[in-house]
N, C-alpha and C positions, 0 to 999 in steps of 0.2 A: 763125979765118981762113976765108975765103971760097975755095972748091974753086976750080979755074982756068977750068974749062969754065963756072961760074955767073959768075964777077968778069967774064966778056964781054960779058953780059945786059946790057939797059938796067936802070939803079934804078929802085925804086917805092917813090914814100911811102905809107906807111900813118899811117891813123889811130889814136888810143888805142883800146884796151890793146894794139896789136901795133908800134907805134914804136920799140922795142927791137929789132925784126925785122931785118936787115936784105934787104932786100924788092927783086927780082926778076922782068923781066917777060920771060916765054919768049914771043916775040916773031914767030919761023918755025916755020914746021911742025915741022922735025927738032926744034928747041927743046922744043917742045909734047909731041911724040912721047913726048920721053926723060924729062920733068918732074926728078923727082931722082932717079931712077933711075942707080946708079951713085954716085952719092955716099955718101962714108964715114957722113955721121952731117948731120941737118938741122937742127942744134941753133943757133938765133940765125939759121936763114933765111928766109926764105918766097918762094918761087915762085907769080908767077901766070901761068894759064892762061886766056888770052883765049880769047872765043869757044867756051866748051869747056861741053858739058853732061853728059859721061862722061868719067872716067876712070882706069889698071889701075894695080894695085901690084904688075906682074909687073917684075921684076928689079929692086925693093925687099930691102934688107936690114932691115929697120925697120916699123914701123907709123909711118901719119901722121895727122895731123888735117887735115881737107877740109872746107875752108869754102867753101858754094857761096853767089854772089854776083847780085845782079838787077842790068837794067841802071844802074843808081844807084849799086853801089856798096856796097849794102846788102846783110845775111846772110840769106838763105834758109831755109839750112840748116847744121847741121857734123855732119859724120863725124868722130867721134872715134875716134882710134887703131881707125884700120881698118891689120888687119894685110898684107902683103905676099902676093902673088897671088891677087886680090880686083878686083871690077870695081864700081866704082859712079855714079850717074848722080843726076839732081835733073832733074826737069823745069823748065823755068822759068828755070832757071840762065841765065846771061852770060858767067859766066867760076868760074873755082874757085884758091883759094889752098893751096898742099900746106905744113904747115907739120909742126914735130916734133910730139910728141904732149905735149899740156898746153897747148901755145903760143896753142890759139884757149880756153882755159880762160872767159878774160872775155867770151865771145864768145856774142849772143841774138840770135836770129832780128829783124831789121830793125835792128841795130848796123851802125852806118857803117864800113865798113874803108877806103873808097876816097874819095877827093872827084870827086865827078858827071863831073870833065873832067880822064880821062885816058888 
């Protein structure tokens, strides 16, 4: 079940291996701010972060996997299971996707997560 502060977000399709996701676009600043911060567990979500080249895992209960994204759509880079109160950043990045930890597993650098128009 989807937390109630995330089921307000607009949806976002994701492409394979993360179509299982159900996918999440933090859309306002505050949005952006709080990413999952606060939520019990990110198990089956993913959140994205537009426009974002940095971001903390303070008031993280959890480690996540950070998939950072160019503007295409494509992977970067991924932070696996970066633990909670930790700050981290990708140059180059567009946006960045916070997901549970394993969930960007299928995930190489220039893998499409997005499609070009969204």
């Amino acid at each position: 079940m989807l937390p109630p502060r995330l089921a307000t977000l607009p949806p976002l399709q994701l492409r394979p291996p993360l179509t299982h996701l159900n996918g999440r676009r933090a859309h306002t600043p505050l949005a952006r701010l709080r990413g999952l911060a606060g939520v019990a567990a990110p198990h089956g979500v993913a959140l994205l972060l537009p426009r974002t080249r940095s971001v903390h895992t303070f008031g993280m209960r959890f480690a996540l996997d950070l998939v950072w994204l160019d503007r295409d759509g494509r992977v970067l880079r991924v932070d696996r299971a970066v633990p909670p109160r930790r700050l981290r950043g990708c140059r180059g990045a567009r946006a960045v996707l916070e997901t549970a930890p394993g969930a960007a597993a299928g995930l190489r650098p220039g893998s499409p997560v997005l499609s070009p128009a969204r």
